[in-house]
Each structure stands twice: as structure tokens, then as C-alpha cells.
C-alpha positions, 0 to 999 in steps of 0.5 A, a space after each residue: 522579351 526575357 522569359 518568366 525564369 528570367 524575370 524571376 531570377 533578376 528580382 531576386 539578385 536585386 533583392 540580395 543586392 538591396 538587402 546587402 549592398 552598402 551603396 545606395 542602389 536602384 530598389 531604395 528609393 524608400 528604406 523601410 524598417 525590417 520587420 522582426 520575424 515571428 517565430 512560429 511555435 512548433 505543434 505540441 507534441 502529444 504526450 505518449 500514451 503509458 500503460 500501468 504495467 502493474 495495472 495492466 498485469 492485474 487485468 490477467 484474471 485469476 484462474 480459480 473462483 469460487 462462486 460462495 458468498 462465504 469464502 474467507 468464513 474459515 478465518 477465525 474470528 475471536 471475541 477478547 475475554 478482556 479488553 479490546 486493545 492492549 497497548 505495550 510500552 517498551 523499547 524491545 519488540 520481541 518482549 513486548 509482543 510476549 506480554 501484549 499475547 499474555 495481557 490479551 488472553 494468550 495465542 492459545 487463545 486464538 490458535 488451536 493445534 493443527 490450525 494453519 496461521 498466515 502472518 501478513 507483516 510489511 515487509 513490502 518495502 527495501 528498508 532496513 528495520 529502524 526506518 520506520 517502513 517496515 515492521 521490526 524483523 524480531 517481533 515478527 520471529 516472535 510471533 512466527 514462534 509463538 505460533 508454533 507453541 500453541 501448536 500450529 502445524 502451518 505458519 506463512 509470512 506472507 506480504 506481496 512486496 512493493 519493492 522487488 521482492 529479493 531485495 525488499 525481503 533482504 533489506 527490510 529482514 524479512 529472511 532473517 525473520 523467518 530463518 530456521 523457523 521453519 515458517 514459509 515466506 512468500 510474495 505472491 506476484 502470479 494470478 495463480 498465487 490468488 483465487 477470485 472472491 465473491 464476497 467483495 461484490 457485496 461492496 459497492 466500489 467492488 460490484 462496479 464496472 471499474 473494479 468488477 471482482 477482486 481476488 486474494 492470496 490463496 494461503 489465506 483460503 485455507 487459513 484458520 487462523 490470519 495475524 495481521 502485523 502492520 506498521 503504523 506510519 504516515 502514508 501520502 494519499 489517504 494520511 495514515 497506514 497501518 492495520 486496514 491499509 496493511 490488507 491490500 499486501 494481500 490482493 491481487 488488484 492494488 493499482 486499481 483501487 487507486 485509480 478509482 476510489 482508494 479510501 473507499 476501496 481500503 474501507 470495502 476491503 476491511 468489511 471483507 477480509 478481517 484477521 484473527 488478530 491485529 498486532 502492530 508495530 509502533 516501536 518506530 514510525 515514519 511521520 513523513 514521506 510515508 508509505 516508503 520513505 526515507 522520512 523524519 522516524 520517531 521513536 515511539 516504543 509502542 505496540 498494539 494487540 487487538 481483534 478490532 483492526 479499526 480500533 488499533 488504527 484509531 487508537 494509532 492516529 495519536 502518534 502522528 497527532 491525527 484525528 481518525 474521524 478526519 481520516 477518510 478511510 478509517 471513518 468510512 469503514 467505521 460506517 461500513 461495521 468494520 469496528 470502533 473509531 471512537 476510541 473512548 468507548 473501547 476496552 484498553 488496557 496499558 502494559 509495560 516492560 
């Protein structure tokens, strides 16, 4: 009797020699059709789980805090004499800028000797001046010197760049915007550069679990005196950016408000962090494929002076043929006692070169 590894072993070869064979042999009595192998699916592979570095680096808390309700109180707030917004019509930005301070009410205005001033322009991104990105390198240098001309004793150009900073500044001339003024540019990028701020709790995004506490650049606790120099521009996510979107190039924690409420977030910012004085760039600006680009540039020769950054949003929207109510966060800060949205009921005077 042949054994069991035997018996295996010849059904096997006739196998192989049923399957191969030309000739007619012992197994084929009946020639059935061969099936069509199933191909089987291998598993899906689970996606690796990725880390928002920034997010991540942001969870490092800020050393300092500073438990007062009334923290960012020393930023001067000044009340126009005037109109509420000056719009200046012109193709060059170190002129215009001279005009708009004249037709507002001047810098002395809002700058008294000694007075520590923080400049915040976009300089976040690496893009040369004309692109629309970031705002012009000159009408930031006039700015940086009018500042001292009113007699300021500090002034800081300040933006926490999106881009690598060395290069952003390089390529969007932010060095040669502060260059010999004797105005220190900075980006802050440690938690050491920023102090933590009670006042963002009175928000309701910012009183939640998933943001808990935000913190600022420190220069800006120390200021008198904060100009916000945005450039208005189509943005991605939330339609436009300009004077209140320009405020997080001043916070630690960003890739958070994405992550649970941007426009919301955006609009809590506004009701806590207001600048002396908004002054925005609209010589250019990129009207797709913001906040970064490369995108279509249109050339609008314009600028906007103003204490109401709501205002100078809103007023701005006209360039990119957009309605500020219909933008979430401008229209939830308005709600919030940021300032107008109706642009109609503004002061506003036009001006030009």
C-alpha cells in the first residue's frame, strides 16, 4: 500500500500532466473551462499619522504670564479729529503714506516723544514688492521715519513670518526697508519672544478647551503706540485678508485657529488686540490664489489711513469686488464692537497725488 506522501505526490504529477500535457490522458475524461482567478485586494494601508509641526511647537507654552484683565490697555487708542478713514489715490507709496498721516490729523497725532511704536507689515511671505503678497518695502521706510520724526525713542518692524524668515525678509525687502533706520526687525519664532494674555478669555473660542489661552509678542506689551500696515489681498480660506487677518503675524498660536474656528477666531483677535492706527497697502494686490501666491496682481494705486481696522477692511472689499457682510469674519467682528462694516456710515475722505 503506498503511503500517504505517495498518494499526495502522484495526484500531483497528474495534475501537472493534465494541466500541460497536449495529449489526451487519464484525468480528461471531462475538459472543464478554467476559472479566471479572483485577484485579491491587498489590506489598505493606513495612512501614517502626521504631526503639525507648528501646531505641536505651539502647545510649548509661553513662559511669562500675566494674570490682568488689562494687558494690552497701554496700546493708545486715538479718536480721528476728522474723518474716520482717508483713502489716497496715487502710484507712489512713500508720498502717498506723507499725505494720508497729513489728511488724518498728522503722527503727532498718534505719537508722543519717548513713546515706544510697533510697526506690524506683511512681510511674512518670500515675495518680491510688486506681487501683490506683501506690503511695499517703501512705504514701510516712510513710516519707520516718521515715527521718529514725531519723536518716538523705539520703533520695531515686527511680523512672525510664514515663510523662512532670512529669506522672506530678503525677498519681500523687509532689510531694505529697515536699513539704516535704526528700527529693529524681528520675527519672533520662540515661546520666549511672546507672553501669555488673559484678555483673550473674555472670547468664546479663546475660553474653550481647544484653544484655552493665547499669548502675543511681547514688544507689543510694552508699546505705546501699535501701526498695523496690512496689505489687502484675496485669501483662500476666509476670502479676504488685510487690516484684522494681518493681527495673528503677531500671536503665537496660528495653526490652532485653523484648526477649530478661523473666522471666529480672526474676529475674537480683533476685539482684543486693536492698533493705534491701521494703514493699508492697496497699491497692489493679489486677487487670486492669496494669501501667498504667485496670482493674478491688480494694480490699484491706492492706500487707506485709519483708527477703525473694520472699516478699512470693509472699505478694501471693493477692490476684490466683494461684499463685507458676506465675509464671515469681518461680519462677526462687527458683531463683536470691533468697529463699522457699513461703510456708509463712516467719515471718509479721498485724497490724492
Amino acid at each position: 500500500m503506498p503511503s500517504r506522501r505517495e498518494f499526495i505526490g502522484s495526484l500531483l504529477a497528474g495534475a501537472v500532466v493534465g494541466g500541460c500535457s497536449g495529449k489526451k490522458g487519464h484525468g480528461e475524461r471531462a475538459k472543464a473551462t478554467p476559472k479566471k482567478a479572483t485577484p485579491v485586494k491587498a489590506p489598505k494601508k493606513e495612512a501614517p499619522a502626521t504631526v503639525d509641526a507648528d501646531l505641536l511647537r505651539e502647545l510649548t507654552k509661553p513662559p511669562v504670564y500675566i494674570p490682568r484683565d488689562d494687558t494690552l490697555s497701554g496700546i493708545r487708542q486715538v479718536k480721528a479729529p476728522g474723518a474716520e478713514l482717508i483713502e489716497v489715490a496715487g502710484d507712489r507709496p512713500d508720498e502717498m503714506v506723507k499725505l494720508g498721516m497729513r489728511a488724518i490729523g498728522g503722527m503727532k497725532l498718534f505719537i508722543s516723544p519717548n513713546d515706544r511704536v510697533v510697526i506690524s507689515p506683511n512681510f511674512a511671505w518670500a515675495r518680491p514688492p510688486g506681487t501683490g503678497a506683501t506690503t511695499d518695502p517703501e512705504l514701510v521706510r516712510s513710516v519707520i521715519q516718521l515715527c521718529w520724526d514725531a519723536g518716538a525713542r523705539e520703533v520695531v518692524c515686527l511680523d512672525y513670518a510664514s515663510d523662512m524668515t532670512p529669506r522672506a525678509f530678503k525677498v519681500c525687502g523687509a532689510y531694505k526697508a529697515t536699513e539704516g533706520t535704526r528700527a529693529r526687525l524681528i520675527s519672533p519664532w520662540s515661546a520666549e519672544q511672546f507672553i501669555r494674555v488673559d484678555d483673550f478669555k473674555k472670547g468664546k473660542l479663546h475660553a474653550s478647551d481647544k484653544i484655552g489661552w493665547q499669548a502675543v509678542a511681547s514688544v507689543l506689551m510694552r508699546c505705546d503706540v501699535f501701526i498695523n500696515m496690512p496689505v489687502f489681498k484675496h485669501h483662500r480660506e476666509v476670502g479676504v485678508t488685510g487690516a484684522l487677518k494681518k493681527l495673528m503675524g503677531c500671536i503665537w498660536r496660528r495653526s490652532t485657529y485653523h484648526s477649530v474656528d478661523l473666522d471666529g477666531c480672526i474676529a475674537e483677535l480683533a476685539a482684543v488686540l486693536r492698533p493705534t492706527l491701521t494703514i493699508m497697502d492697496g497699491t497692489r494686490i493679489l486677487t487670486t490664489n492669496g494669501p501667498d501666491g504667485p496670482g493674478k496682481v491688480a494694480t490699484v494705486n491706492r492706500m487707506l489711513l485709519s483708527v477703525d481696522p473694520l472699516l478699512a477692511d470693509a472699505y478694501a472689499c471693493r477692490w476684490l469686488e466683494r461684499d463685507p457682510l458676506k465675509i464671515k469674519h469681518l461680519a462677526r467682528a462687527a458683531k463683536l464692537g470691533v468697529g463699522k462694516i457699513d461703510v456708509s456710515k463712516g467719515m471718509i475722505e479721498k485724497v490724492g497725488i
